[in-house]
GUDREN-893090 format. One line per 10 residues: number of its first residue (from 0); their letters; for each residue z, y, x of C-alpha. Coordinates in steps of 0.5 Angstrom, whole numbers. Example, Ala and Ser with C-alpha at 12.3 -4.5 7.8 and 13.67 -1.06 7.14 Angstrom:
<sites>
0> AS> 16 -9 25; 14 -2 27 .
</sites>
This chain:
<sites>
0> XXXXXXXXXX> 182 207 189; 186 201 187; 183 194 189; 185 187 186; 189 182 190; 185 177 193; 182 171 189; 177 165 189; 171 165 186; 166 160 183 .
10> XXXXXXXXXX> 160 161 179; 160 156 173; 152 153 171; 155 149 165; 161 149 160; 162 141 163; 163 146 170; 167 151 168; 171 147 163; 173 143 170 .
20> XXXXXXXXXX> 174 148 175; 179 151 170; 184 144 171; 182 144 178; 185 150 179; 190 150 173; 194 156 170; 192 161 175; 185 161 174; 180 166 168 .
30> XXXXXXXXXX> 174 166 166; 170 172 167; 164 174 163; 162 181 162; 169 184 166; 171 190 162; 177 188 161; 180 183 166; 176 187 172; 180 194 170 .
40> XXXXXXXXXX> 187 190 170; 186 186 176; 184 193 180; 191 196 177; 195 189 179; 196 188 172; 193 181 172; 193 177 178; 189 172 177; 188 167 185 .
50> XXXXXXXXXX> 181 164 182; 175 167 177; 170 163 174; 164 166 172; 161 164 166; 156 169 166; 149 164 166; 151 160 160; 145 162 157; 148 156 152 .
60> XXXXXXXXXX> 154 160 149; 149 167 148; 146 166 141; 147 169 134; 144 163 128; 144 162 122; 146 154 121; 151 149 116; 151 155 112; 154 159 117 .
70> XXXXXXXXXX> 153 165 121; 154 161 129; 156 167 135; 156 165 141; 161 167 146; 157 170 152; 153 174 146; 152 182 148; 155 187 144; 148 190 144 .
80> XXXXXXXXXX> 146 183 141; 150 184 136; 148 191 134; 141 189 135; 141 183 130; 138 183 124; 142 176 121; 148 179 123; 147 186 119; 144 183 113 .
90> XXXXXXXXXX> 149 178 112; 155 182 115; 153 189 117; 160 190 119; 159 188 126; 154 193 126; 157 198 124; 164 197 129; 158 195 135; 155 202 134 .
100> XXXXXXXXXX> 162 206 135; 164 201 141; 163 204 148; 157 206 151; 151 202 153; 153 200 160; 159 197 156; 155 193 150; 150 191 155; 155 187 159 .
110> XXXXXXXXXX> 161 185 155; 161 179 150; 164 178 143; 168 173 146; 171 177 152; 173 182 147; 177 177 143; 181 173 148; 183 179 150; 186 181 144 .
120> XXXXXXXXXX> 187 188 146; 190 191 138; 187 197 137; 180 193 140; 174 193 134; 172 186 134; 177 182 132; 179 187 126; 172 186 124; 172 177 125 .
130> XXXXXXXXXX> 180 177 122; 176 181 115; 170 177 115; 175 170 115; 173 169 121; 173 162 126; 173 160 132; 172 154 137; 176 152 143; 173 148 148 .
140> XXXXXXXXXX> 178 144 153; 178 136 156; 180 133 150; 175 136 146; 173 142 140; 177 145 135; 177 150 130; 183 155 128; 182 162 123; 183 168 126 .
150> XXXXXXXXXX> 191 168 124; 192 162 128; 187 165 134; 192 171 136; 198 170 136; 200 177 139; 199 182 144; 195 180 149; 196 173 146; 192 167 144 .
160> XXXXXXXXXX> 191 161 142; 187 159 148; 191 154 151; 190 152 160; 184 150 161; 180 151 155; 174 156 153; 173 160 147; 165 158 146; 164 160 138 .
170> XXXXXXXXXX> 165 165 132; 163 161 125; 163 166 119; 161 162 113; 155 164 109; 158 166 101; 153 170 96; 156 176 93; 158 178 100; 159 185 103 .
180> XXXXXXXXXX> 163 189 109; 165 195 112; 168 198 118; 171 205 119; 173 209 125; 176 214 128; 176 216 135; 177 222 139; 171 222 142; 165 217 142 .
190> XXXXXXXXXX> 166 210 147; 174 212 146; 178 207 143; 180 208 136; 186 213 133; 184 208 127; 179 203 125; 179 199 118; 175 193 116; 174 190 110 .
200> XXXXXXXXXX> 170 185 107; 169 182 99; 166 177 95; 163 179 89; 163 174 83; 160 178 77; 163 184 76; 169 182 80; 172 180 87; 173 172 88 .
210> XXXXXXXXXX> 175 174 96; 177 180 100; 179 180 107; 182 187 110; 184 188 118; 186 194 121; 185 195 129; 190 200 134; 195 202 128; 200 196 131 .
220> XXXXXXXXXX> 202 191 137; 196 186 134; 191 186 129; 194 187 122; 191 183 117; 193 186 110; 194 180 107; 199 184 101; 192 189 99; 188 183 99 .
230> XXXXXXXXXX> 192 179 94; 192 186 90; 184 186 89; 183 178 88; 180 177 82; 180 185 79; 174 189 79; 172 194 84; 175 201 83; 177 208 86 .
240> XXXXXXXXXX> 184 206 83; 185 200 86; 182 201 93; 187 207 93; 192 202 92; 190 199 97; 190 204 102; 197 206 101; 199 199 103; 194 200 108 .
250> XXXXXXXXXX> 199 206 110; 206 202 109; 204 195 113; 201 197 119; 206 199 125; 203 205 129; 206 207 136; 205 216 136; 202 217 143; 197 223 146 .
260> XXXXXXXXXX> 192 220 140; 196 222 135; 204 222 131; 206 215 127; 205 219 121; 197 222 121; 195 214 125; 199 212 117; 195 217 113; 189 215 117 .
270> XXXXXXXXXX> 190 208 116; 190 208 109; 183 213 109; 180 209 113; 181 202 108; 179 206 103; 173 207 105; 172 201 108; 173 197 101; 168 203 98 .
280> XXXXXXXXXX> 164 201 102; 164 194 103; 164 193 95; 158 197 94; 154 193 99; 157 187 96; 154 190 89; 148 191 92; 147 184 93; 147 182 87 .
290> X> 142 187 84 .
</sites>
């Protein structure tokens, strides 16, 4: 049985409290909400934080809502909230459909959204589906709030902007008409990280695509935003042609690594199936939209 290294504790009842005991305790200490990820590095001795600060009972960073024209989360929201929300699944319904392959339901009851993107673990689920619905974040420190997009958000494996002594609080997606998104997934079994995951997500204006945003999960060292497919579908009508185009980008732009989940050249092959669909997918809910 590994056990972790010993470590201080404290139990945070605001985000002012939490905010403070993260520069009290400096560059050694983490937050901790739902644990799934840090609790199984810490057993392993992987991480080795000397103090946790849990912010488990700030009920002021769970709520999904709708405000300013765009859809507001926040950080210590569930994975089965996200699932079960009925905001999300009319104006992103991409989430539902990532928080329906995600893990189990011990796992979506505790893990929150922004667990999962501070960890910025690449074949995670929800930070494909925050970087192809152009999500932002909000970071919270001592000197105040600031906003960065998903790209200035991760800046590589494990890696993100969250500097010492901030806290993620909230992920912003912006209301637009025309909207539609997918996300697609394979996986060896169910609850298992993914072999592939794609999203996408799409603006229609009229009869074409005024704004696309694609990302892939466990196909690289990081999230791969697949900018170079988005700039071939701006502008153009949805078709089987182009989004084939665009799947066989999909295959070129990822990075995958062969492991007991599968060689490079079916992860590739399966990117590129994943991202087809995903587009079908999005554009039609999009075209649905506007009827």
């Amino acid at each position: 049985m590994q056990t972790p290294a010993p470590f201080g504790y404290e139990r945070a009842t605001s985000v002012e409290g939490a905010l403070q005991a993260l520069q009290e305790h400096g560059a050694e200490a983490r937050i901790i909400a739902g644990g799934h990820s840090l609790l199984p590095m810490m057993k392993l001795r992987l991480a080795k934080p000397e103090y946790l600060v849990d912010i488990n009972e700030l009920a002021e960073l769970a709520y999904i809502r709708e405000e300013a024209g765009e859809i507001r989360i926040g950080a210590l929201t569930r994975h089965v909230d996200l699932l079960k929300s009925e905001l999300l699944a009319r104006r992103y319904p991409l989430f539902r459909d990532a928080e329906q392959v995600i893990a189990d339901p011990v796992v979506r009851n505790r893990g929150t959204i922004g667990g999962s993107l501070c960890q910025a673990d690449a074949a995670e689920d929800l930070s494909a589906v925050c970087s192809a619905a152009k999500a932002q974040v909000v970071i919270r420190g001592a000197g105040g709030e600031r906003v960065v997009d998903m790209e200035g958000f991760h800046l590589g494996p494990y890696m993100t902007a969250v500097g010492e002594g901030e806290i993620l609080t909230e992920v912003r997606l912006r209301v637009r008409p025309g909207a539609g998104s997918a996300h697609e997934k394979v996986e060896r079994r169910a609850g298992d990280w993914a072999i592939a995951a794609a999203s996408a997500a799409v603006w229609m204006q009229g009869q074409t695509m005024a704004d696309v945003g694609i990302a892939l999960s466990a196909v690289g060292l990081t999230t791969i935003h697949l900018t170079r497919a988005e700039e071939l579908l701006r502008g153009q009508a949805p078709s089987e042609e182009l989004f084939a185009q665009a799947a066989e980008i999909a295959s070129e732009d990822c990075a995958p690594m062969a492991d007991g989940r599968g060689p490079v050249d079916y992860k590739r092959h399966l990117a590129g199936v994943l991202t087809h669909r995903a587009l079908r997918r999005a554009a039609a809910r999009a075209q649905e939209q506007g009827v």
